[in-house]
C-alpha positions in Angstrom: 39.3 56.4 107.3 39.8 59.8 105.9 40.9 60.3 102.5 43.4 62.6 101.9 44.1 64.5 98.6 42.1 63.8 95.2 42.1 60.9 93.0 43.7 61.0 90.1 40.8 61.1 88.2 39.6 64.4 89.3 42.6 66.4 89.6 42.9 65.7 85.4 39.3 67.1 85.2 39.9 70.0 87.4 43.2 70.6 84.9 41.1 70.3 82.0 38.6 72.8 83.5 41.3 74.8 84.1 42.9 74.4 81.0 39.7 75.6 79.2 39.6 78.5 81.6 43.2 79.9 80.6 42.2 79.7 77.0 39.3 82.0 77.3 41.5 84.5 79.3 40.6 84.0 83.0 43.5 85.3 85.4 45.1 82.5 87.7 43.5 83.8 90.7 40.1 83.2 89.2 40.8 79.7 87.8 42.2 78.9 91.2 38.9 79.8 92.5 36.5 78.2 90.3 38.7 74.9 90.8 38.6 74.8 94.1 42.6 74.7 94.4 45.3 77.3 95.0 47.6 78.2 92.0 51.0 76.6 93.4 48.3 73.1 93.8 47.5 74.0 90.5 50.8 74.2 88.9 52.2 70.9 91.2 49.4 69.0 89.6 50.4 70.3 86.0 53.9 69.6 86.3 52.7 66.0 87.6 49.8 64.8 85.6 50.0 67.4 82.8 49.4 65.9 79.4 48.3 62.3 81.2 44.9 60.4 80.4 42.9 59.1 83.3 44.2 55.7 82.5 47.7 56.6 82.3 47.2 58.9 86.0 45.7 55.7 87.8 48.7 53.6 86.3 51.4 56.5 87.6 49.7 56.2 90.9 49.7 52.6 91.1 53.2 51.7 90.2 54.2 54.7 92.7 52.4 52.9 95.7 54.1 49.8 94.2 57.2 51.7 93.9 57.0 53.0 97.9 56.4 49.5 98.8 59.0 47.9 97.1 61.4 50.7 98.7 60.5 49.4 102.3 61.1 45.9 101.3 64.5 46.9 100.4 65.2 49.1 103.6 63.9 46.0 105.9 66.2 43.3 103.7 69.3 45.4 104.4 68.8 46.2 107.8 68.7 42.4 108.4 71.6 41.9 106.5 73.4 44.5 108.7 72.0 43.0 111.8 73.1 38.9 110.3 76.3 40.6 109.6 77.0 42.0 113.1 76.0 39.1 114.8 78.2 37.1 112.7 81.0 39.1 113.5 80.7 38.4 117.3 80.2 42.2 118.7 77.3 42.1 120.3 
């Protein structure tokens, strides 16, 4: 299977390197470059994991997979209500 994206993990190193780059006065463009990302990727994973620890982005990224899966459970639980309910109601 292909992965998609990068792991939490290395998109915090990527913003440090990047991070370390705008301090000693590269332009965007250049730090863009040298990270391997374009600057609206760059800015997307600053307003995400800005200010995060590794441990703290693997956590985010857990309990949002958790979060997603939780969501479907929900989705399927009312659509069988809606069904139980309509069958209960005798139009079918």
């Amino acid at each position: 299977m292909v992965k998609k994206g990068y792991a939490p993990e290395a998109i915090i190193n990527k913003l440090r390197e990047a991070e370390i780059l705008l301090s000693q006065g590269e332009t965007m463009a250049v730090i863009s470059r040298k990270i391997g990302v374009s600057a609206h990727t760059y800015y997307r994973w600053r307003k995400e994991y800005g200010g995060l620890r590794v441990d703290q982005a693997r956590r985010l990224k857990e309990l949002e997979q958790e979060n997603s899966r939780l969501k479907r459970v929900v989705a399927d639980l009312a659509l069988d209500n809606a069904i139980l309910k309509e069958a209960s109601r005798g139009n079918f």
